[in-house]
C-alpha positions as MATLAB code, in Angstrom:
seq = 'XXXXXXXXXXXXXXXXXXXXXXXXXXXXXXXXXXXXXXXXXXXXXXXXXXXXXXXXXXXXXXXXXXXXXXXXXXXXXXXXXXXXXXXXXXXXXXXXXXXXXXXXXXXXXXXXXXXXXXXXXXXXXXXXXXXXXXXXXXXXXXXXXXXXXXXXXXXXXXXXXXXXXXXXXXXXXXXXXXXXXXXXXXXXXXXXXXXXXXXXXXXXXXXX';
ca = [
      -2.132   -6.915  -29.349;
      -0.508   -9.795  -27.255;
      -1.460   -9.586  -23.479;
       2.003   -9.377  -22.443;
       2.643   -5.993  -24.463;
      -0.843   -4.728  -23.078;
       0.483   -5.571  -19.585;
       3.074   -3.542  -20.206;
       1.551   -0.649  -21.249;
      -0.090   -0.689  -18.808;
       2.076    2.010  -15.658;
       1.103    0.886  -12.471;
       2.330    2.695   -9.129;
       5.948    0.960   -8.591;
       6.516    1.376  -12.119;
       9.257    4.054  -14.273;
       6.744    6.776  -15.196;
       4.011    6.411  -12.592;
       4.173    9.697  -12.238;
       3.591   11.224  -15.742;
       0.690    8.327  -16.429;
      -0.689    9.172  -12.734;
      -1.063   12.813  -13.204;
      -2.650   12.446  -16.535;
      -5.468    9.811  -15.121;
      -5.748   12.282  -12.324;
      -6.398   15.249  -14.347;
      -8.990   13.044  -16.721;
     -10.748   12.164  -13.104;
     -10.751   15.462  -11.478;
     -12.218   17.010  -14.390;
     -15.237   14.218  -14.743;
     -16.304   14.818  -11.070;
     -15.982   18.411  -11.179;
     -17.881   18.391  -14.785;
     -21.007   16.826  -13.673;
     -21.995   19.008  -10.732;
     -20.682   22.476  -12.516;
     -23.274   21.196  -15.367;
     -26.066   20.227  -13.159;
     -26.247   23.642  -11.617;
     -25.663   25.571  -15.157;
     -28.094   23.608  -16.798;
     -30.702   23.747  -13.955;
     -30.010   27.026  -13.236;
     -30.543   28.618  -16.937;
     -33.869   25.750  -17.129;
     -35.625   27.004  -13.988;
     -34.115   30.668  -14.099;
     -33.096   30.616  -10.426;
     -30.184   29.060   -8.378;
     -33.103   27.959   -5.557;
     -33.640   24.592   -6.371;
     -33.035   20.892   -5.236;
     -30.623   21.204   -8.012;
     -28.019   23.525   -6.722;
     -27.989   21.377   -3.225;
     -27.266   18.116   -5.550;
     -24.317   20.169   -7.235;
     -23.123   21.223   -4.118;
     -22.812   18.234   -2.293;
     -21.696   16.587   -5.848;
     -18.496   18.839   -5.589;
     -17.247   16.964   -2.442;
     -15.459   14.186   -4.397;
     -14.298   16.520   -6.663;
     -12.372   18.269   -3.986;
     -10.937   15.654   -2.931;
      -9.678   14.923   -6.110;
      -8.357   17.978   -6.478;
      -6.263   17.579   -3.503;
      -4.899   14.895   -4.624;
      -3.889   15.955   -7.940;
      -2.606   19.126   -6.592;
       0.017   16.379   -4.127;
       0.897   13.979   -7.679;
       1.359   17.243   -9.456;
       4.018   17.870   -6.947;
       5.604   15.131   -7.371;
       8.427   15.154  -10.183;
       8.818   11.932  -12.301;
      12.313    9.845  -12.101;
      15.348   10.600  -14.703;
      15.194    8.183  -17.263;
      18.973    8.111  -17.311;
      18.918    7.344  -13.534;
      15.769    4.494  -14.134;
      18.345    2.819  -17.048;
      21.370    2.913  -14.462;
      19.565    0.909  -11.635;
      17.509   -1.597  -13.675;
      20.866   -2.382  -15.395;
      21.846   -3.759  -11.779;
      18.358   -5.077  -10.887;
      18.513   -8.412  -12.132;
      16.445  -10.954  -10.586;
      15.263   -8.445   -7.622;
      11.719   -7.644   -7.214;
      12.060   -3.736   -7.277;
       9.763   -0.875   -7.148;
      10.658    2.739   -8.754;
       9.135    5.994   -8.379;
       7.267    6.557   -5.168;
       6.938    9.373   -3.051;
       7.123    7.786    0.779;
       4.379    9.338    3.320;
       4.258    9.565    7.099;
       2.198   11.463    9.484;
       5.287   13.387   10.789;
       7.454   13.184    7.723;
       7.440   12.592    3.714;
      10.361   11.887    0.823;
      10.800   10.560   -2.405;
      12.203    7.440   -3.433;
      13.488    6.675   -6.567;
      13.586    3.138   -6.118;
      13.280    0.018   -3.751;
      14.517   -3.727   -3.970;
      13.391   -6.578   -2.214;
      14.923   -9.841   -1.069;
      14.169  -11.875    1.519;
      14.664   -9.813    4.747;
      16.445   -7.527    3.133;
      14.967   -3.835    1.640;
      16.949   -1.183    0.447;
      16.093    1.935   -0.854;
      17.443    4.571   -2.719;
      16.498    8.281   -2.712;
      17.540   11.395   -4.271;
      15.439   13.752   -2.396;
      17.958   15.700   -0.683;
      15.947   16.834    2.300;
      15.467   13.063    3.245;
      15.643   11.519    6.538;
      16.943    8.209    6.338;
      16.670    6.928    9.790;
      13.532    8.052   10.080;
      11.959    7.242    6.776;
      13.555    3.547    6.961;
      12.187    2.791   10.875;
       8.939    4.063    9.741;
       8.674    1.771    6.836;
      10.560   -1.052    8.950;
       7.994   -0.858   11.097;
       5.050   -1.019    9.362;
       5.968   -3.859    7.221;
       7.028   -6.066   10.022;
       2.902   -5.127   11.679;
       2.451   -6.798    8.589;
       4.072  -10.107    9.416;
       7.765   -9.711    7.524;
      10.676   -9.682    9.585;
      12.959   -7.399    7.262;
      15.264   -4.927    7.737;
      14.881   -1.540    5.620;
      18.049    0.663    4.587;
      17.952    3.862    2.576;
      20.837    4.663    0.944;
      21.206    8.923   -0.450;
      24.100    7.891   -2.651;
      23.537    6.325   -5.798;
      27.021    3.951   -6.013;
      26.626    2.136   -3.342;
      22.782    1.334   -3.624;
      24.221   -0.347   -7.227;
      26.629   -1.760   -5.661;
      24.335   -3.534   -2.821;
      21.894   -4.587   -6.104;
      25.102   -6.684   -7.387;
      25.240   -8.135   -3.632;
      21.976   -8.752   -3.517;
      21.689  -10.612   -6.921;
      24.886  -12.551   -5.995;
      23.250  -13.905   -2.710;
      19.721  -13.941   -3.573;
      19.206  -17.402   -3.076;
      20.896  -17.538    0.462;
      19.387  -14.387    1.390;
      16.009  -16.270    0.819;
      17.118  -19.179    2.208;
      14.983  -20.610    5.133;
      12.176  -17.862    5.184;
       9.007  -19.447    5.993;
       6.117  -18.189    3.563;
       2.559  -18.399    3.876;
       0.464  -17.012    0.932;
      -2.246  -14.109    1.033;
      -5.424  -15.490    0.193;
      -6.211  -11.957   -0.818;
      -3.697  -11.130   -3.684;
      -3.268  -15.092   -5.081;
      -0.090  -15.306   -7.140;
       2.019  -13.153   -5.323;
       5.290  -14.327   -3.891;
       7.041  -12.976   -0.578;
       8.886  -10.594   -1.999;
       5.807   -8.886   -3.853;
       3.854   -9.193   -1.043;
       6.351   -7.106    1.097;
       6.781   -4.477   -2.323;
       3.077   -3.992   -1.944;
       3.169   -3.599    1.235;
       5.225   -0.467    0.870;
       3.595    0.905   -1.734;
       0.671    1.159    0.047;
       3.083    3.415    2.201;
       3.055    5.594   -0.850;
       1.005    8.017   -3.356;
];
């Protein structure tokens, strides 16, 4: 198997299907670290005939990562993956853009989904099906915390699905002069990366 075809295999958050690949590895995880303390009390518990050992403490305080797996497994479960139909519609307008799909946006105050983001330059847009969205707020929030992070962009979140394709074809017509002139310094800590990406995982990290 090539290692471009295992590269793609491979879903990472940003990517169509993050969600369906996510909540599987979560499940798999969850079920490890809940496992191994449920057996080490069982197993100590029919061996010494009595729940008062060092044992049961162990268990115990083994559970803790386990619930907090859960928790998060319960929030991805939640989460409902992105139409295939839709994902087929915008990547036919992505073109050269550095985009990321499927992501469910979190903020202290408020949350939404996004189906997906592009990146050029200064310039992020967003689009989002979640019908109980707040734009403004969702796009200031995310404005804000990627220009803490050193990029001067603006961020726009469209609700409607036409003119989010139609700012892709923009986007892809201008790319090179909405690039133009943008002074770039690369993170030491994720070599390779270029602005764009950078700024992508950036927002990501704004994510589940």
């Amino acid at each position: 198997m090539s290692r471009e075809k295992k590269k793609k295999e491979k879903i990472r958050k940003g990517d169509f299907g993050y969600f369906k690949a996510e909540k599987k590895r979560r499940i798999f995880l969850t079920s490890i670290l809940l496992g191994i303390p449920l057996l080490i009390f069982f197993s100590t518990w029919i061996y010494f005939k009595t729940r008062m050992t060092i044992w049961t403490v162990i268990a115990v305080v083994g559970c803790l990562p386990a619930c907090k797996a859960i928790v998060g497994l319960i929030m991805i479960l939640l989460r409902h993956p992105m139409d295939a139909e839709l994902y087929e519609k915008i990547r036919s307008h992505q073109g050269d853009l550095v985009m990321a799909y499927e992501s469910y946006m979190t903020f202290y105050e408020k949350s939404a989904y996004i189906d997906a983001v592009a990146v050029c330059g200064n310039t992020v847009v967003a689009y989002s099906s979640d019908p109980k969205i707040d734009t403004e707020f969702m796009a200031q929030e995310c404005q804000k915390i990627v220009r803490k992070n050193g990029y001067k962009v603006d961020v726009k979140i469209l609700r409607e699905l036409r003119p989010f394709l139609e700012r892709l074809d923009s986007m892809n017509a201008n790319r090179e002069k909405l690039e133009e002139g943008i002074k770039f310094q690369p993170d030491e800590r994720y070599p390779g990366l270029s602005r764009n990406e950078l700024i992508r995982h950036t927002i990501l990290a704004l994510c589940l």
